[in-house]
C-alpha positions as CSV (number, residue, x, y, z in Angstrom):
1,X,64.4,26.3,63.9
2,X,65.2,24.2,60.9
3,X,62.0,25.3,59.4
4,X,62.9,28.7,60.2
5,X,65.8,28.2,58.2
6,X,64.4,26.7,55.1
7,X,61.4,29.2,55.2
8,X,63.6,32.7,55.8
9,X,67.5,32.0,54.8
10,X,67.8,34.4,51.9
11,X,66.0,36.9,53.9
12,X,68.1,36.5,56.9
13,X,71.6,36.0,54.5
14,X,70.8,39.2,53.3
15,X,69.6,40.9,56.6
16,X,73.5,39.4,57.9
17,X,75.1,41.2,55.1
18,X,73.4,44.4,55.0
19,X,74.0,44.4,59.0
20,X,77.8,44.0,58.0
21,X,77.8,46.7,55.6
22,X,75.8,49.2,57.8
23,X,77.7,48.3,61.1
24,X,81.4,48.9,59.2
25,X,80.0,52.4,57.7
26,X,78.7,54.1,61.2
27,X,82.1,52.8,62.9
28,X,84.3,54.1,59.8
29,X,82.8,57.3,59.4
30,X,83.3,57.6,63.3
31,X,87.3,56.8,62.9
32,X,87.6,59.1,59.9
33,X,85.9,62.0,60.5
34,X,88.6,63.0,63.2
35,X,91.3,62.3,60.9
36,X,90.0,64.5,58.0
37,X,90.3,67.4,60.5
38,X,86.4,67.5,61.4
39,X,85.8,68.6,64.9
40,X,83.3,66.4,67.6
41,X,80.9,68.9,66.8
42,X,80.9,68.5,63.3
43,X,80.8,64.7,63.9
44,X,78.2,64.6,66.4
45,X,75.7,66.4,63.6
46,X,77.1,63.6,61.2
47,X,76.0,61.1,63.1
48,X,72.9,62.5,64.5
49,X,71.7,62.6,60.7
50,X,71.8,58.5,60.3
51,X,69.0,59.0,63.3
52,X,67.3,61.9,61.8
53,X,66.5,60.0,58.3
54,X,65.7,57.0,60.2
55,X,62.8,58.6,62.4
56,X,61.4,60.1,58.9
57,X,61.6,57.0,57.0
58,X,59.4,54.9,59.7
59,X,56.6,56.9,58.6
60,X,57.2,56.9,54.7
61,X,58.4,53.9,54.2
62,X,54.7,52.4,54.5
63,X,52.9,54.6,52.0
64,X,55.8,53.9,49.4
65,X,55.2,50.3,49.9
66,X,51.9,50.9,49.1
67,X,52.4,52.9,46.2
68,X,54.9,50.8,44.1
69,X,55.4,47.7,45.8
70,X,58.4,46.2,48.0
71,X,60.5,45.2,45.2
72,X,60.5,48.7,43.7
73,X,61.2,50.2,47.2
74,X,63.5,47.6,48.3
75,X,65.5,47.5,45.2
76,X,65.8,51.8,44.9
77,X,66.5,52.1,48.9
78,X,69.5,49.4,48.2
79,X,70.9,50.8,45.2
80,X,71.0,54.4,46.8
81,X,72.8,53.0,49.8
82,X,75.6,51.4,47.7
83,X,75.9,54.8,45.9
84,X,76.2,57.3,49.0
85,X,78.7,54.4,50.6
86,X,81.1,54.9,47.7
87,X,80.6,58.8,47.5
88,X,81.8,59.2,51.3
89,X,85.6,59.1,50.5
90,X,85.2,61.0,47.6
91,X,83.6,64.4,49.1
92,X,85.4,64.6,52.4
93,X,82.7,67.3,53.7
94,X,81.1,67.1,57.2
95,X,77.6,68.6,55.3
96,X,78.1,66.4,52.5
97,X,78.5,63.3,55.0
98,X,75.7,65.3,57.3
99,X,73.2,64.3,54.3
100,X,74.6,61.4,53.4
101,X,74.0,60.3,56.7
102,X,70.5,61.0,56.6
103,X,70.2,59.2,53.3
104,X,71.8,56.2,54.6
105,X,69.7,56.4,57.4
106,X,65.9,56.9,55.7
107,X,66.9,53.8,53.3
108,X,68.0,51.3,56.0
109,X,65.2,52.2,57.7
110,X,63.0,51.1,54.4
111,X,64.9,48.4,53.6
112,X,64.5,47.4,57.4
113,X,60.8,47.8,57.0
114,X,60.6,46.2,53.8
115,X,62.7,43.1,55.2
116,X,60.3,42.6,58.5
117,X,57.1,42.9,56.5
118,X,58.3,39.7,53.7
119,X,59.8,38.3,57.0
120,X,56.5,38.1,58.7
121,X,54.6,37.1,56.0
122,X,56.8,34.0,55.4
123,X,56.4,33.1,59.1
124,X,53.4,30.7,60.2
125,X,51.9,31.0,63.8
126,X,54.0,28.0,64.7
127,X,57.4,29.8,64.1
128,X,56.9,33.5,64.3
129,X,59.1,33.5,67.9
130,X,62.1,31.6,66.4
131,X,61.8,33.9,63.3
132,X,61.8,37.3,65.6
133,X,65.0,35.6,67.3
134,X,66.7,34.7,64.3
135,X,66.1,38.2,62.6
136,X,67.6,39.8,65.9
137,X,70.2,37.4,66.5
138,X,71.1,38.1,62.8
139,X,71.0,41.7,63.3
140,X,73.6,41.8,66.1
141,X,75.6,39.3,65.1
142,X,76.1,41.3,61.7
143,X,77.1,44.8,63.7
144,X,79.2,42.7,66.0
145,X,81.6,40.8,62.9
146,X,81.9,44.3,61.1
147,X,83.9,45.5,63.6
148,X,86.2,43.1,62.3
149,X,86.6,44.8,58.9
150,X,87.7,47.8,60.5
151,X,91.0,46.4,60.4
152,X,91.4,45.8,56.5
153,X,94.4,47.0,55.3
154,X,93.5,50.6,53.1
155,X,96.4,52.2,52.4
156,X,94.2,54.0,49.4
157,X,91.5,55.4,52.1
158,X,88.5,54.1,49.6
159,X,88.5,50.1,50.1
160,X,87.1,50.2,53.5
161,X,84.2,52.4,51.8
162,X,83.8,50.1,49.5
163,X,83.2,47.3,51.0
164,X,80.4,47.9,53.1
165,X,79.0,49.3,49.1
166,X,79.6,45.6,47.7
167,X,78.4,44.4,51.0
168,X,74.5,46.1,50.5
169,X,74.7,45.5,46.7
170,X,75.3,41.6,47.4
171,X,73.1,41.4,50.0
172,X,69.6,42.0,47.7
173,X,70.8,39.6,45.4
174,X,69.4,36.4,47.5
175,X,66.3,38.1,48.7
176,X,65.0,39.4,45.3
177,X,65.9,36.4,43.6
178,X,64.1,34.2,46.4
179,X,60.3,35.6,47.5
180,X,57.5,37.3,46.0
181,X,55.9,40.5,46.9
182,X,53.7,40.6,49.7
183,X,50.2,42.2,50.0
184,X,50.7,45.8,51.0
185,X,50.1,46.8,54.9
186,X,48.7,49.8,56.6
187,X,50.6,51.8,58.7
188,X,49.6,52.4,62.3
189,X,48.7,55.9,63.6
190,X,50.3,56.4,66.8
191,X,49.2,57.9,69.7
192,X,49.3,60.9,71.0
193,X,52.3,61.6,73.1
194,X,49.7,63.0,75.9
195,X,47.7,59.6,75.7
196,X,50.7,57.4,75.5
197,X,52.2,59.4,78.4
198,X,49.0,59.1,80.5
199,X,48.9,55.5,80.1
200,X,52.9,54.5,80.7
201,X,54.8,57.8,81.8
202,X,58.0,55.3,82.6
203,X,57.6,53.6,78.8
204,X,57.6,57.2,77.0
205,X,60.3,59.3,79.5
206,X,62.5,55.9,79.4
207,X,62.3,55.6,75.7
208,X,63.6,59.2,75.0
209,X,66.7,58.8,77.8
210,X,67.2,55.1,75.8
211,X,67.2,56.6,72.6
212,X,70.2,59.1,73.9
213,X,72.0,55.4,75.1
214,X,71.4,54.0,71.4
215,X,73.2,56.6,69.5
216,X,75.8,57.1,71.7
217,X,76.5,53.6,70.9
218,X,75.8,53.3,67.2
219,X,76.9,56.9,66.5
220,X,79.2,58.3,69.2
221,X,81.5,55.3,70.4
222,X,83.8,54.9,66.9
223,X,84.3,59.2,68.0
224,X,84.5,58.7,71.0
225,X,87.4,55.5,70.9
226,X,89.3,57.6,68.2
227,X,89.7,60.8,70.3
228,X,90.6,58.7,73.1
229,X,93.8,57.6,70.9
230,X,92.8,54.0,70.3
231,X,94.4,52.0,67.6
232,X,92.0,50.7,65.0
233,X,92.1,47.3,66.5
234,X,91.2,48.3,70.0
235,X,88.2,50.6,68.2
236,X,87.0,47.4,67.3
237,X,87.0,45.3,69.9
238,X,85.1,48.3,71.9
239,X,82.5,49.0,69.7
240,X,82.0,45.3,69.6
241,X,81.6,44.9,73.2
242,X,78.8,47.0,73.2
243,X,76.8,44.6,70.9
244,X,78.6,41.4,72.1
245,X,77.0,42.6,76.0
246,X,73.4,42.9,74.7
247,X,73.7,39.5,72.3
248,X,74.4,37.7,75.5
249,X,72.4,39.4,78.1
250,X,69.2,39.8,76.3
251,X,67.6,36.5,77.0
252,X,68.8,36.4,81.0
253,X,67.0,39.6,81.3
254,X,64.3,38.7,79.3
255,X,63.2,35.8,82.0
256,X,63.7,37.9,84.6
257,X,61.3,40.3,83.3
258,X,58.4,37.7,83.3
259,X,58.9,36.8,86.6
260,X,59.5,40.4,88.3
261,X,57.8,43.6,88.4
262,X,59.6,45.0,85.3
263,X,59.9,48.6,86.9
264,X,62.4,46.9,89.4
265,X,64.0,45.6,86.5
266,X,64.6,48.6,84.3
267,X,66.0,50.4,87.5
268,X,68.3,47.9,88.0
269,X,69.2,47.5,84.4
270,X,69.6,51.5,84.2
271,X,72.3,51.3,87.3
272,X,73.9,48.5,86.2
273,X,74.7,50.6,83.3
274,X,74.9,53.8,84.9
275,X,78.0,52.3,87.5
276,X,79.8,50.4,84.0
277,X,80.0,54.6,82.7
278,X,81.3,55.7,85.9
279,X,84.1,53.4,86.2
280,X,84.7,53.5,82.5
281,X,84.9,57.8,83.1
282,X,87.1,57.2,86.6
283,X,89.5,54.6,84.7
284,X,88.9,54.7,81.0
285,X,93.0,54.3,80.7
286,X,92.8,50.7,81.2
287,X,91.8,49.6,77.9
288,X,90.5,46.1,80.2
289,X,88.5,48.2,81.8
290,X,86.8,49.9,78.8
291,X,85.7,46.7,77.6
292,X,84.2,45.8,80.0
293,X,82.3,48.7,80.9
294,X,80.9,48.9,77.1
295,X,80.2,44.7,77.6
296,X,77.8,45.5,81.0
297,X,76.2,48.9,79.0
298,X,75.4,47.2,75.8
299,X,73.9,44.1,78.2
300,X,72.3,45.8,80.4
301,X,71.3,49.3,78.3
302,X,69.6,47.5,75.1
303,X,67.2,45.0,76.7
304,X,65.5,48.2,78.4
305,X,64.3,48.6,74.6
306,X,62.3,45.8,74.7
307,X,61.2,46.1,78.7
308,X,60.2,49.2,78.3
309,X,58.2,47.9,75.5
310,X,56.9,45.6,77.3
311,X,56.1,47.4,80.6
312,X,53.6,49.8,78.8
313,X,52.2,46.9,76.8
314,X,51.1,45.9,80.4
315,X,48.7,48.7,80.6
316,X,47.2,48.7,77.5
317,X,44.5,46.2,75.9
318,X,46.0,44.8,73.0
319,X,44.2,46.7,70.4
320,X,46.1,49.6,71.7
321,X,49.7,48.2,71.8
322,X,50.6,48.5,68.2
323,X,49.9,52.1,68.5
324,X,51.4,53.0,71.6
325,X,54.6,51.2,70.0
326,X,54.8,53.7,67.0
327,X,54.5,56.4,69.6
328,X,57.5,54.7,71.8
329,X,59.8,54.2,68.7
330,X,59.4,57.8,68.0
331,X,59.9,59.4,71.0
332,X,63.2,56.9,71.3
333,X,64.1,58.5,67.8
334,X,63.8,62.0,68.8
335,X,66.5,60.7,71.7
336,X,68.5,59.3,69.4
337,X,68.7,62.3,67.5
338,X,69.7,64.8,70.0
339,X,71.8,61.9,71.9
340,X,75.6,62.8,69.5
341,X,74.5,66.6,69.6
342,X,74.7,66.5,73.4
343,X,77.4,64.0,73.3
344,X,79.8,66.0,71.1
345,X,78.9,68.9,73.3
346,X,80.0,67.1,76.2
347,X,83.0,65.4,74.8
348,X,84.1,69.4,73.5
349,X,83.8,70.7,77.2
350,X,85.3,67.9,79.0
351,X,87.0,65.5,76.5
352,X,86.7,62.1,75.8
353,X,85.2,61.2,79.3
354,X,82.5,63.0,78.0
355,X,80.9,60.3,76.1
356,X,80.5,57.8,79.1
357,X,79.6,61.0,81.3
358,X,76.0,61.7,79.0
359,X,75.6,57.6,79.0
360,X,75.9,57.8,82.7
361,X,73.4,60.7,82.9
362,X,70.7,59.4,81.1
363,X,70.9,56.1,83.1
364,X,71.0,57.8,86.7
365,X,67.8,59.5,85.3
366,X,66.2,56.5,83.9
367,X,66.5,54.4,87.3
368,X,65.4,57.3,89.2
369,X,62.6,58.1,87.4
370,X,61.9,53.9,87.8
371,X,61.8,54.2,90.9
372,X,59.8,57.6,91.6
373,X,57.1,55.6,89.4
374,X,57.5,52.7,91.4
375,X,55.5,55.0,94.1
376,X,53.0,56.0,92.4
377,X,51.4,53.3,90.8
378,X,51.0,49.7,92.5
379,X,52.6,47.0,90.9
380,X,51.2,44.5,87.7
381,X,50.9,41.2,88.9
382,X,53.1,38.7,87.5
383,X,50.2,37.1,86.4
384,X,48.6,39.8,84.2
385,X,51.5,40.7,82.1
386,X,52.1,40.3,78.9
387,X,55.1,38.2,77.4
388,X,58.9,39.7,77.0
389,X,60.0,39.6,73.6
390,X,63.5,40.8,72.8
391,X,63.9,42.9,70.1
392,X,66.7,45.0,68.2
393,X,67.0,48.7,69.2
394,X,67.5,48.8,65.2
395,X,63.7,47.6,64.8
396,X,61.3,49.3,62.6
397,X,57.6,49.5,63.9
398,X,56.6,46.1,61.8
399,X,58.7,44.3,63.5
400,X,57.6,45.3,67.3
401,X,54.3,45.1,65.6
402,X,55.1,41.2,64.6
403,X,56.8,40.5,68.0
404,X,53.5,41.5,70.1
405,X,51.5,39.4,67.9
406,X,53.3,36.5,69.0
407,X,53.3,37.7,72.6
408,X,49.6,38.1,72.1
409,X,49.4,34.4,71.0
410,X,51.6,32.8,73.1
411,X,49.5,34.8,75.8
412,X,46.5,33.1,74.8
413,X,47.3,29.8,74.3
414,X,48.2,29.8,77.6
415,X,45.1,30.8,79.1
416,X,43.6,28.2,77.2
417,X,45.8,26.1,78.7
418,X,45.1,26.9,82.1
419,X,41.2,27.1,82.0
420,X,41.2,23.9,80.7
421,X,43.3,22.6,83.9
């Protein structure tokens, strides 16, 4: 790890702040959206834009790398942030924060990209697992201590907006000034969504459900907690719990799922979840209660990113995976998308309860559907299936693309290992 360290700390300092800045402005936005007067409908479309410019940007962001370089990209994508952070307070306008959402959402996308690919490159065989954990422990950790900034004083509305600006801007500082470009990568051609269905129908219809999960999370809770009459402070601490649930669950669910059929798994993960929103929606006025119920659906809601992952990459050969994975982190960004339209439709027939009512939804249908596959297809052996690797649900393609690879090795060292037993 100390390699790690020496190897990737101005990439993962900067990855930390820019997971600061990016964590403060999806939870602010959420908090003061409802007090400018916008409705949940407005601020479900808000929010659904982050996802929107995402989805786009993880198939342009490659050919712009190619064209100019990842400096050029990496720099322009950073400097736009900071601007469109600072112009939020300024032009109090849902279709004004509609596109800027998008914006923000296509450039942390590339910068995400841009990060993973310089990341990868400076890891060697030998440390590409710790790397991958250190990038996603990073990563959460950074959403996790923004929600700490949400309780700044700002008496003039703007500081809180600014910050998360200074934030971005900073955070370039020690990753341009540290590495060289790296070569320029292809992109991958997905699948089709027919192919990719016909070899893991659980891996594409969970994916889309999941993606639903994800944004009520990143884009729906910080609306959800504010119509619910939360003080800032209690905002916090629940949007936190999400996060804090899947930094600490990850890993326990990760070993079970190399020692388990991993369709049992994702059922059980799914109704874990699916009970946490039903107790949340029976007794969501216990603020004890809350946070706990957002603790066990962040822990038991984002691993199913990297299971589900992993449970198609069981039925592919391994030439096939990185494909199939662009086609996976699509469909879970179409979900993601239309997750805080259906949310704020819910939450405007029904109220607040509304949010955890869709969550609980998508998770019923995500451990039926486990189970219904669970009859039609005989299990994997333990034996045969490929390594868990826990990822981020904010991972680009490159880095699901760099976390098989070292499945794929680790794999094969240790049939090495065996035959030569």
């Amino acid at each position: 790890m100390l390699d790690v360290l020496k190897n990737s700390w101005a990439l993962l300092l900067g990855m930390l702040l820019l997971m600061l800045g990016n964590g403060l402005q999806g939870s602010l936005l959420g908090v003061r959206g409802p007090e400018a007067g916008f409705s949940t409908g407005m601020m479900s479309i808000v929010m659904s834009g982050y996802f929107a410019g995402f989805l786009i940007a993880s198939r342009v962001t490659p050919g712009m790398i190619r064209r100019v370089g990842h400096v050029r990209v990496f720099a322009a994508l950073g400097s736009l942030v900071s601007a469109v952070l600072i112009l939020f307070p300024a032009v109090v306008d849902p279709f004004a924060w509609t596109a800027g959402r998008v914006i923000i959402g296509f450039c942390f996308c590339g910068v995400y990209v841009t990060a993973e690919s310089w990341l990868n490159d400076s890891a060697s065989n030998e440390t590409r697992g710790q790397t991958l954990s250190a990038y996603m422990i990073v990563q959460m950790a950074g959403v996790i201590a923004a929600q700490g900034l949400l309780l700044v004083p700002d008496e003039s509305g703007f500081l809180l907006f600014v910050i998360p600006s200074v934030l971005v801007s900073v955070a370039f500082a020690p990753i341009l000034l540290s590495i060289s470009p790296t070569p320029a990568f292809e992109s991958t051609k997905p699948m089709t969504l027919r192919e990719l269905y016909g070899y893991s129908p659980l891996g594409v219809v969970g994916m889309y459900l999941l993606g639903g999960v994800f944004a009520a999370q990143f884009g729906m809770a910080a609306v959800y907690a504010a119509e619910a009459g939360l003080s800032l402070a209690q905002i916090s601490l629940f949007i936190a719990s999400f996060y804090i649930g899947a930094l600490v669950l990850q890993y326990p669910i990760g070993w079970m799922s190399d020692r388990m059929d991993r369709r049992l798994l994702i059922f059980a993960s799914a109704a874990i979840g699916a009970v946490a929103a039903l107790i949340a929606m029976m007794f969501g006025s216990s603020f004890g209660i809350l946070l706990a119920a957002a603790f066990a659906i962040g822990g038991s809601a984002n691993p199913l990113y990297s299971l589900l992952i992993a449970h198609a990459n069981d039925h592919l050969d391994s030439s096939d995976m990185a494909s199939a994975s662009a086609g996976l982190l699509f469909v879970n960004g179409l979900g993601a998308i239309a997750g805080p339209l259906v949310i704020g439709w819910a939450m405007a027939m029904v109220g607040p309860p509304g949010f955890f009512l869709l969550i609980l939804v998508l998770l019923t249908l995500m451990s039926c559907y486990a189970l219904f596959r669970m009859t039609q297809r005989d299990a994997i052996s333990v034996e045969d299936t490929g390594l868990y690797t826990a990822l981020s649900p904010a991972a680009t393609p490159i880095a699901v693309e760099v976390a098989q690879e070292y499945a794929i090795e680790v794999a094969e060292e240790l049939d090495d290992e065996a035959a030569g037993d």
